[in-house]
C-alpha positions in Angstrom: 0.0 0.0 0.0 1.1 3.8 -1.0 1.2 6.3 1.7 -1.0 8.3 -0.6 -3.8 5.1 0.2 -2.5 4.9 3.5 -3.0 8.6 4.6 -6.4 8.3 2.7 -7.4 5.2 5.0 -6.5 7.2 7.8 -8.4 10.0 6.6 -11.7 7.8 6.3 -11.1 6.6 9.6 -11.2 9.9 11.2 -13.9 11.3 9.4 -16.1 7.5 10.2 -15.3 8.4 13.5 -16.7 11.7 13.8 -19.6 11.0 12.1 -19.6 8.2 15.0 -19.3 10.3 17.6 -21.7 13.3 16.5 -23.9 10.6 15.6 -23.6 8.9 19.2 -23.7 12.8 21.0 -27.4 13.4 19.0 -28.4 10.3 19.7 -27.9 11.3 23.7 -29.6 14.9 23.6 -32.7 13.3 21.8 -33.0 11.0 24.8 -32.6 14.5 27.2 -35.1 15.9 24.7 -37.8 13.0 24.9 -37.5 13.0 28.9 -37.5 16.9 29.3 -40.7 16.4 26.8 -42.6 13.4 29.1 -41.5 15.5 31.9 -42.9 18.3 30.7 -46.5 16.2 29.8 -46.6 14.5 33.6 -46.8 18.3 35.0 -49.3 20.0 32.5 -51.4 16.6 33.3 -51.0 17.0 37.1 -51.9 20.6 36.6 -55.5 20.1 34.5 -56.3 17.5 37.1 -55.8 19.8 40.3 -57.3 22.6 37.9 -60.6 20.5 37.4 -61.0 19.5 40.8 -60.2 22.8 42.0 -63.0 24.2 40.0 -65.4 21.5 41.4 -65.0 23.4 45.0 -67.4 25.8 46.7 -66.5 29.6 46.5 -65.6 29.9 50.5 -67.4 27.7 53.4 -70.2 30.7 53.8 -71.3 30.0 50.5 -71.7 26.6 50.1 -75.4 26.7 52.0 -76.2 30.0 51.4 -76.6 33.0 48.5 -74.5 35.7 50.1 -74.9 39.5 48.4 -72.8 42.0 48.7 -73.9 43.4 52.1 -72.8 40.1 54.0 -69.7 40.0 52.1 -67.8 39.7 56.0 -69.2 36.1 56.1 -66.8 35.3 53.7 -63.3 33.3 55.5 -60.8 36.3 56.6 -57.8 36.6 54.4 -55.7 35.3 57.6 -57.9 32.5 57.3 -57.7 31.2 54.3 -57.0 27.3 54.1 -58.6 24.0 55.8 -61.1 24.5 58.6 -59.8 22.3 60.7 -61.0 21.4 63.2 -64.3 21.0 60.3 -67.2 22.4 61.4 -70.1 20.4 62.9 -71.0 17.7 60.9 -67.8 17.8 58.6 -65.0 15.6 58.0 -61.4 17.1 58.8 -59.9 18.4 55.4 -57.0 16.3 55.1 -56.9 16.2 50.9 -59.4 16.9 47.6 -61.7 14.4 48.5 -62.0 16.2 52.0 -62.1 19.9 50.6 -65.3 21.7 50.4 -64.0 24.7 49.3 -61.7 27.1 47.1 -59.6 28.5 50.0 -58.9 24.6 51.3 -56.1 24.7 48.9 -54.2 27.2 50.4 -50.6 26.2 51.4 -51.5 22.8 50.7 -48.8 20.5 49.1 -49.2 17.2 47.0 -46.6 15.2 46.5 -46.6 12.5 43.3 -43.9 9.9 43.6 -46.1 6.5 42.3 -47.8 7.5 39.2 -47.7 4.3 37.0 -45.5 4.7 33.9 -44.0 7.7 34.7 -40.5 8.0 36.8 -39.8 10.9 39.1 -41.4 12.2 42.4 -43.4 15.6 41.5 -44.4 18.1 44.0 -47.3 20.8 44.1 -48.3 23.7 46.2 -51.0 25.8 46.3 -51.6 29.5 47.2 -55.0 31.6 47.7 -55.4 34.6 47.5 -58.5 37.2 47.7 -57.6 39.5 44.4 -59.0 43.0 43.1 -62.3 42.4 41.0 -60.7 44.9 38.4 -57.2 43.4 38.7 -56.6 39.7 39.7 -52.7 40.2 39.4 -52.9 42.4 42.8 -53.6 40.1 45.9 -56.2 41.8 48.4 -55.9 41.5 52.5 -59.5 42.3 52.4 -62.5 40.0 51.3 -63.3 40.3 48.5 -65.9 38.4 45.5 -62.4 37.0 43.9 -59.9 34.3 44.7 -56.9 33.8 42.5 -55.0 30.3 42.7 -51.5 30.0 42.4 -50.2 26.9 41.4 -46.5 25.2 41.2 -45.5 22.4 40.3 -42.2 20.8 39.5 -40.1 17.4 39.3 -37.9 16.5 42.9 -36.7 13.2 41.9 -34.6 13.2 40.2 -34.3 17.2 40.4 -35.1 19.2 37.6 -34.8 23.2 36.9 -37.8 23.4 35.3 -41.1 24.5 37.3 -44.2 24.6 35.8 -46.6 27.7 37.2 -50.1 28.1 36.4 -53.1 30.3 38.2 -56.9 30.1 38.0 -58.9 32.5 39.0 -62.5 32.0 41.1 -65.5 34.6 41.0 -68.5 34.2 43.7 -71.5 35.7 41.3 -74.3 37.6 42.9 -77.2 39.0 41.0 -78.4 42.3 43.6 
C-alpha cells in the first residue's frame, strides 16, 4: 500500500469516527429531549387535574349553603384565614386532601406530593396559594375580602431534580345577582 492510500485510510477513519461520535452525541440529547418532553406532559397533566378538581369546590365555606350578596360580604373566610377549617365544622370531615375539601380556599398552602404514578418516573411536587384579588385586577392580591380568589399553582419534578417549574393560576368569582 502507498502512503498516498495509506494517509487516505486514515483519513476515512477519522472522518467514520466523527460522524460516529456526532452521531452517538445526538443520539444522547434526543433522549434529554424526549425525557424533558414526558416531563414536561406528567406536569401540565398533574396541573389540569388539580385545575378540574379545584373548579369543582365551593366559593368559601359561607357560601356553600347559602346565597350571600354584597352586604354580607364579611361572612366570607378572613384573608388570615384562608386554608382547611380544621378542626371542620359540625357535621364535617377534617380536610386532610381533595376528596375532604369543600372549598376554594382549602387549597391554600396545601402541598401534594406524586412519587407512584404508573408509567412515569420521578417524584413531582405541588403547592397551592389563595389569595383574595382586586375584582378589576386579579394580578394584585387583596388582604381584604373580596368576591375573587386567585389560585396560584406550582408544580415541578424532585426526583430526580429538575430546573424546570411549571406555574399556572386560575382564578374564582363568587357571582351575585343584587
Amino acid at each position: 500500500m502507498s502512503t498516498y492510500q495509506t494517509l487516505i485510510t486514515l483519513g476515512a477513519f477519522v472522518l467514520l469516527s466523527t460522524l460516529l461520535v456526532t452521531f452517538y452525541q445526538l443520539l444522547g440529547q434526543s433522549g434529554e429531549t424526549v425525557q424533558s418532553a414526558q416531563q414536561g406532559i406528567t406536569a401540565l397533566t398533574l396541573l389540569t387535574t388539580y385545575t378540574e378538581l379545584a373548579y369543582g369546590l365551593h366559593y368559601d365555606e359561607a357560601t356553600i349553603d347559602s346565597f350571600l350578596t354584597p352586604s354580607e360580604i364579611s361572612l366570607l373566610t378572613h384573608p388570615s384565614s384562608l386554608g382547611t377549617e380544621n378542626p371542620p365544622p359540625l357535621g364535617e370531615a377534617t380536610e386532610a386532601d381533595f376528596q375532604s375539601f369543600d372549598d376554594f380556599d382549602d387549597l391554600n398552602n396545601y402541598e401534594i406530593i406524586n412519587d407512584n404514578i404508573p408509567g412515569v418516573v420521578g417524584r413531582y411536587r405541588t403547592k397551592f396559594y389563595v389569595y383574595y384579588v382586586n375584582p378589576q385586577n386579579i394580578e394584585q392580591k387583596m388582604n381584604a375580602r373580596t368576591f375573587v380568589k386567585r389560585c396560584d399553582i406550582k408544580i415541578w419534578r424532585e426526583d430526580p431534580t429538575s430546573d424546570d417549574t411549571l406555574k399556572s393560576s386560575i382564578v374564582m368569582g363568587y357571582f351575585h345577582f343584587d
